[in-house]
TISETOR-91962 format. One record per residue (C-alpha): residue in three letters; x, z, y. Coordinates in pm, whole numbers. Last residue first. Layout:
BEGIN
<r = ALA; xx = X; zz = Z; yy = Y>
...
This chain:
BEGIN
<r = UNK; xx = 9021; zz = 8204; yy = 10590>
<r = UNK; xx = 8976; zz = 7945; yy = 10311>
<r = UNK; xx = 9111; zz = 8102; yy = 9988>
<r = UNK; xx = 9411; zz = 7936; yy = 9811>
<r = UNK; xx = 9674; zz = 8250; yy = 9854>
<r = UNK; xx = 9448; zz = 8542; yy = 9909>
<r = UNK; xx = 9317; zz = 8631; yy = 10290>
<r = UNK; xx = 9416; zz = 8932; yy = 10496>
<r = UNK; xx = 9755; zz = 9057; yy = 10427>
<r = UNK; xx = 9938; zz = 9332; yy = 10447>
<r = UNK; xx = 10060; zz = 9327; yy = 10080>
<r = UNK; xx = 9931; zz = 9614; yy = 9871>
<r = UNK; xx = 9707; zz = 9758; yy = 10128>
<r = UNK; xx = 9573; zz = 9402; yy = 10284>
<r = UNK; xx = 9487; zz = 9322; yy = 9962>
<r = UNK; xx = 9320; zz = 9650; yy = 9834>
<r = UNK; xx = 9062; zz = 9572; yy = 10143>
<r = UNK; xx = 9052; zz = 9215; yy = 10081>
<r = UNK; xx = 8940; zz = 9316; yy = 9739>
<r = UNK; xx = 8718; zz = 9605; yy = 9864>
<r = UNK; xx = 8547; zz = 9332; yy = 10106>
<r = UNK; xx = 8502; zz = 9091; yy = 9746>
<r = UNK; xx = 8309; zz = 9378; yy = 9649>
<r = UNK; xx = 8285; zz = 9624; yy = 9344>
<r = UNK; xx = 8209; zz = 9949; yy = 9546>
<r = UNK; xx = 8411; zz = 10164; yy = 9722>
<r = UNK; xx = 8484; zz = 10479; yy = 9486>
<r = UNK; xx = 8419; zz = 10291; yy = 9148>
<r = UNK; xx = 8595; zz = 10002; yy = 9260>
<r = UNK; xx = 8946; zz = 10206; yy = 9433>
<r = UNK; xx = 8959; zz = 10363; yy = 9078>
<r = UNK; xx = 8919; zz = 10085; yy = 8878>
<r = UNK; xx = 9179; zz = 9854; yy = 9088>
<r = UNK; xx = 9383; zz = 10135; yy = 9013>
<r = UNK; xx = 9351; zz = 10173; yy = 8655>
<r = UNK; xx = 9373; zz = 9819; yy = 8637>
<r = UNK; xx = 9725; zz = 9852; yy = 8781>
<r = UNK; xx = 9845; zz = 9618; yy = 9087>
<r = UNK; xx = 10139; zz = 9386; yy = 9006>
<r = UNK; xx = 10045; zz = 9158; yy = 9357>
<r = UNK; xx = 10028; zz = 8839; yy = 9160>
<r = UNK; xx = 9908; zz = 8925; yy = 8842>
<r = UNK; xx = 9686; zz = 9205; yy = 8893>
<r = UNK; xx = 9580; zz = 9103; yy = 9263>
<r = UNK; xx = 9517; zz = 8794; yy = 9145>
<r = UNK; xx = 9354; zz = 8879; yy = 8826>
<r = UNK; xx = 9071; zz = 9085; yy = 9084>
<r = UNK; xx = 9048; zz = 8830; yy = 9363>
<r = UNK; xx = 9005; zz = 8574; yy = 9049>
<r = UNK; xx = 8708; zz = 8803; yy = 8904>
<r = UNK; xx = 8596; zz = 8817; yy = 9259>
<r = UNK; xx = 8522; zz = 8469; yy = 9329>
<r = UNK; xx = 8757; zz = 8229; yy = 9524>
């Protein structure tokens, strides 16, 4: 899964704000571990629907 998917996901699936994913980016990098990171915040989980663990 790339990060621009990680990133709709968590838009679309999880109903996080681009302001926030902005936010949480510019402070801790754009990174697929800051997606997992935001993931695991908004949900409590570790891996996105699809991705191989």
């Amino acid at each position: 899964m790339s990060i621009e998917e990680m990133w709709d996901a968590l838009k679309d699936d999880y109903g996080v704000s681009e302001q926030t994913l902005q936010v949480v980016t510019n402070i801790n990098g754009y990174s697929t571990d800051t997606m997992h990171d935001v993931l695991y915040a908004v949900a409590a989980e570790r891996h996105f629907d699809g991705e191989v663990a």
